[in-house]
N, C-alpha and C positions, 0 to 999 in steps of 0.2 A: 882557515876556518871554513867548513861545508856551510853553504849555503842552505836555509830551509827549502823544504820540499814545498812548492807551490799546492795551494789550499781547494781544491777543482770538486763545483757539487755541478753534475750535469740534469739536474732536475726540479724544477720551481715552476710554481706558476704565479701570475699574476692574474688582474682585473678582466684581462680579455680574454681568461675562460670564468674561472672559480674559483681564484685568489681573491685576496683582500686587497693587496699592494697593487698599485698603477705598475704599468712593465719598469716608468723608472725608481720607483717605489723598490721595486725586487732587488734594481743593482743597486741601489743604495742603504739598502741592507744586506747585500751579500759583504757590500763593504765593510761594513759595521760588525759582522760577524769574523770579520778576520780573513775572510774569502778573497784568493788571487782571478779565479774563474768561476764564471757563472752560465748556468743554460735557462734560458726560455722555454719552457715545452706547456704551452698551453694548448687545451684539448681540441683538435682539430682545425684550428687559425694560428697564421701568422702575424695579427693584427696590430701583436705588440709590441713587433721585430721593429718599428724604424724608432718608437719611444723608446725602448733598450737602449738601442746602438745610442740615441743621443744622450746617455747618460755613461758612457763611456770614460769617454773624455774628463767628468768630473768628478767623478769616482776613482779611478782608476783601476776597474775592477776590469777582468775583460769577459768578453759574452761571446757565447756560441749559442747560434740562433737555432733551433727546435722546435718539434711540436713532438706531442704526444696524440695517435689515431688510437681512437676506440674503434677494438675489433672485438668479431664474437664468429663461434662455430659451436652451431647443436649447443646453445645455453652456454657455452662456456667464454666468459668475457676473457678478452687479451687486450691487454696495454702496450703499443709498440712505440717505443721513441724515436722518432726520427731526427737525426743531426745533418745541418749543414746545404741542407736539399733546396735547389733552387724554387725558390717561391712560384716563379713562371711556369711552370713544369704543368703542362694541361693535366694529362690525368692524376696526378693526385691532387691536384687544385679541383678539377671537378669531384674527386671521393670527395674530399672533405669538404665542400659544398654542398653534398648530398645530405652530410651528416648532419651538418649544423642546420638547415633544413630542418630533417628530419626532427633535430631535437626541439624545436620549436611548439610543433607538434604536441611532442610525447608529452612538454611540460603542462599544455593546455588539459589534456587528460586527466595527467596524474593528480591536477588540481583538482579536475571536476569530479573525479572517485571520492577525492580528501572531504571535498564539501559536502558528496552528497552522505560520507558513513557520518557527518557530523562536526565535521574538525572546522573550527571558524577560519580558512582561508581564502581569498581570492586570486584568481590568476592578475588581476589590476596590481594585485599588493604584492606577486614574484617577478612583474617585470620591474617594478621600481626597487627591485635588490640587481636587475641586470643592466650593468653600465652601458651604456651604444656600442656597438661594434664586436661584445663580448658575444663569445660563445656559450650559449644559457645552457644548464642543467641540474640535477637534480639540488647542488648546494646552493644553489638561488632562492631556491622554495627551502633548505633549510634555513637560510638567511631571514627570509620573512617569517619563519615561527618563530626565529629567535626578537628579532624586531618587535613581536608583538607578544612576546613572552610565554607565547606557548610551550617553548623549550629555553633550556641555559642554551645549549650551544650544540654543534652543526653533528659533533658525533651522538647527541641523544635524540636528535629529530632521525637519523640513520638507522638507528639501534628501534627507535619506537613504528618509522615508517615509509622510511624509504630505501631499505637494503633490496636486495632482487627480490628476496622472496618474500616479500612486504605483500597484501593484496591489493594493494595500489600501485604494483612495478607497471610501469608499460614501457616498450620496448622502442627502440629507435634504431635508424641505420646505422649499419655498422661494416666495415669489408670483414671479407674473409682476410686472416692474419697473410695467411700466404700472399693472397696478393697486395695486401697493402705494402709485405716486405719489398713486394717486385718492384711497385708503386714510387717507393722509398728509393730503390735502387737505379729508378730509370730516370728521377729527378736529380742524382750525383748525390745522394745523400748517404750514410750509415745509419742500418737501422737496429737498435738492441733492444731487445725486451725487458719490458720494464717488471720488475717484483714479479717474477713468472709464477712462483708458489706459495702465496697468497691463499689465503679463503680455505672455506669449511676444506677437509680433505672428501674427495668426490667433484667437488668444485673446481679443485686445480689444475691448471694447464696439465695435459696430458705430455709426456717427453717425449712421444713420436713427435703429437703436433711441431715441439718445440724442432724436431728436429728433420720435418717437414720443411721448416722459415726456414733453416737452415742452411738446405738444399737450396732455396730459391734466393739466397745471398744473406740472409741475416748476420749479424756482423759483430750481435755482445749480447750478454745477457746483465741484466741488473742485479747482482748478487747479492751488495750490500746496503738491504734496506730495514726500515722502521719496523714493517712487514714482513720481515724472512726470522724466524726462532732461530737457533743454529742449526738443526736440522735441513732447516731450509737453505742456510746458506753452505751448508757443506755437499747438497744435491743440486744445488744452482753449479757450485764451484767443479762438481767431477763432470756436470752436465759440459760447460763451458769446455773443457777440457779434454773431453770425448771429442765434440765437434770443431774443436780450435777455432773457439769466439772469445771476445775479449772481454773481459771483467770489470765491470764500474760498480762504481757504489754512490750514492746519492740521497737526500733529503727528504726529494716529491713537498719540497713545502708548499704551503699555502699561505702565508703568511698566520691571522689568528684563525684562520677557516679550519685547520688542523693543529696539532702539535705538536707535529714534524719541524726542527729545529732547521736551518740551514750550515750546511755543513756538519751532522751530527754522523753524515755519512760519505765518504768520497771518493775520487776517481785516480788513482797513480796517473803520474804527467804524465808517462810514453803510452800510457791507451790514448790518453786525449789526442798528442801527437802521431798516435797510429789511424786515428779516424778520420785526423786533419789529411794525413796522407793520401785514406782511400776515396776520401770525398772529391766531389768533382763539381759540383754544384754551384753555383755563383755567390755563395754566402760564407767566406771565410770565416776563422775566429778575427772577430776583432777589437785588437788591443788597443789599449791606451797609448 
């Protein structure tokens, strides 16, 4: 009798950026969903990686440890996942330093616009949606309209005021895609772009850019997501296929922050096992 085919979503977040779920939270609902592997990729920190790993063990779920870097070029936001990359690694440890920084920042702002066109929030009332150590942003502040019932939930506060072209967006650091890929590459990591066609059309990753990263080691694209109509995923797929990169598919859950399911989307084992291969990084997958 064939053995099933192992259950692999490479994209969740938890509490240490804009999930709901603590990191051991994530794998213990990846377990619950049925899931053999699960990825970490919280936005810009790896704060979650050693709460993860120690829930290994009693889940039995395994984890490959990730982040997700927000990038942007001339207005156009990019998501690049990075697998496997050693934490140590100075220059993308200082990018993403800069960024979480930065987002700090941008959150103070966005609130002080909110208050001043009228909206009853405070920045007091979005740090106490943001856990210690997490990476704060804009689902923080939806978290506290929902808290206080300004809105049901984190996609009406989006939809009412905080998408980009909201007149409350303010902007944070971000790398350029390309070199975050270099970034990605120079810490032993694999980097695949995450939902690359995504958003209003005008808005979408442009397929030079994509095939810019590409040039500078990019290593998969995220084909099958929550986000891609089938359009999108049949131009992610001839994309991939042009530049011989590798095809994952994934969740991007949040726990209730979204209502992207885990596992509604996922990775065939020999990509996973192809990334294990290219990585070099000091953060294995690691199993139960």
């Amino acid at each position: 009798m064939t053995a099933p085919r192992p259950r692999i979503d490479l994209h969740a977040h938890s509490t240490a950026s804009d999930g709901t779920e603590s990191p051991a939270g994530l794998v213990a609902a990846a377990a619950a969903a049925g899931l053999d592997v699960v990825a970490i990729t919280d936005h810009d920190t790896t704060h979650g990686w050693a709460e993860a790993a120690d829930a290994v063990a009693t889940t039995g779920v395994a984890l490959v440890r990730g982040i997700e870097i927000s990038c942007g070029r001339r207005g156009t936001s990019v998501h690049l996942l990075g697998y496997l990359t050693d934490p140590a690694a100075a220059g993308l440890s200082a990018e993403l330093a800069l960024s979480r920084d930065s987002r700090v920042g941008r959150l103070r702002r966005i609130v002080e616009r909110m208050a001043a066109a009228g909206i009853d929030l405070t920045y007091d009332e979005v740090l106490a949606a943001v856990p210690p150590g997490a990476t704060p942003g804009r689902p923080h502040i939806a978290d506290a309209l929902v808290r206080k019932g300004i809105v049901a939930h984190r996609d009406e506060a989006f939809a009412e005021w905080l998408a980009n072209d909201s007149p409350f967006y303010v902007g944070h650091h971000a790398p350029d895609p390309v070199d975050a890929v270099r970034l990605v590459v120079e810490a032993g990591g694999v980097a695949v772009h995450a939902h690359p066609f995504t958003g209003k059309p005008g808005r979408q990753v442009p397929e030079a850019l994509v095939e810019e990263m590409a040039a500078a080691g990019l290593g998969g694209l995220e084909a099958h997501h929550r986000d891609h109509d089938d359009d999108a995923v049949r131009r992610a797929l001839a994309l991939a296929a042009d530049l011989d990169l590798l095809v994952t598919g994934s969740s991007d859950w949040h726990g209730s922050g979204k209502r992207n399911l885990l596992g509604e989307n996922t990775t065939r084992p020999e990509v996973l096992a192809e990334i294990e291969r290219r990585s070099s990084g000091t953060t294995p997958v690691l199993r139960p």
